[in-house]
N, C-alpha and C positions, 0 to 999 in steps of 0.2 A: 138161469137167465130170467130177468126180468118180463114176467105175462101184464096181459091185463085185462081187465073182466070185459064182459060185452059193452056193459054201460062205458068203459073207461075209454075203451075202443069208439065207440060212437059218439061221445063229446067230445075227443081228441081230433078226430077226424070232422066234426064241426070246425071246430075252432079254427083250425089249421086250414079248411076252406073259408071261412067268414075274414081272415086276418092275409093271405095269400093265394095270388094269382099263378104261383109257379107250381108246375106237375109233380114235382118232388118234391116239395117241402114238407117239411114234417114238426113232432114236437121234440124240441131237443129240453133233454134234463140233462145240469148240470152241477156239480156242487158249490155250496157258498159258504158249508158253515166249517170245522176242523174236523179232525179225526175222534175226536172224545165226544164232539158233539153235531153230530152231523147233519146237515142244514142241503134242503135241495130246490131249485128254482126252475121254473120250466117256461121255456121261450118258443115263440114259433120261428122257425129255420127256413130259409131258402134249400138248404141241405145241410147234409150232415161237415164238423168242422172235421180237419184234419185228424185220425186216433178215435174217432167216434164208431164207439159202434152203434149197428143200424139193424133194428128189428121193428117187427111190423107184418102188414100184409099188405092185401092188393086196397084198401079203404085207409089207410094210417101208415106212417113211416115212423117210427120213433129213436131218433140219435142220442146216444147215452154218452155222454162223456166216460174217457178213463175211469175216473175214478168212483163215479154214478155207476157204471155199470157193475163196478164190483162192490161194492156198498150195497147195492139193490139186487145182485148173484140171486137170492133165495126169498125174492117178494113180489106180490101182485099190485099193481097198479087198479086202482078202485077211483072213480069219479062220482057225483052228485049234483044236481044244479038246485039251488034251494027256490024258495018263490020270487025273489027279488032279479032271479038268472044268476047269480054268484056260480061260481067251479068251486067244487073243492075236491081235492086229489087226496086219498090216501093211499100210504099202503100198510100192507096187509101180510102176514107168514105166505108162503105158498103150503099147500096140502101136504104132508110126508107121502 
């Protein structure tokens, strides 16, 4: 299952209240690019769509699409805000 480091957690949980007034809304990732070359885009959600799966805690909700979620099975979500405030989301192996 897809984790995510402290910082990823805490700017996701930013963003998600700077961008949304609803109690559940969360970050949904979902995919955009093929199977050979895989491409992901992350929106903020009122909640999760139908087939989403939903991880998280009690600060962050994160909805993963179908196919996100299994694509991202064995990877960490990592965040960074640079000087300008830019996100930038990578991910990362998980630990064996």
């Amino acid at each position: 299952m897809l984790t995510l480091t402290e910082n990823a957690n805490t700017i996701a949980a930013t963003i998600v209240a700077q961008q949304s007034t609803t109690p559940d809304a969360g970050l949904r990732i979902h995919s955009s690019g093929t199977e050979a070359e895989p491409r992901f885009a992350v929106t903020v959600a009122p909640t999760p769509e139908p087939g989403d799966e939903v991880i998280g805690d009690d600060e962050i909700h994160v909805f993963l699409e179908h196919a996100a979620a299994e694509a991202l099975n064995d990877k960490v979500l990592d965040a960074t805000v640079d000087e300008q405030g830019a996100v930038s989301f990578t991910l990362l192996p998980q630990a064996a």
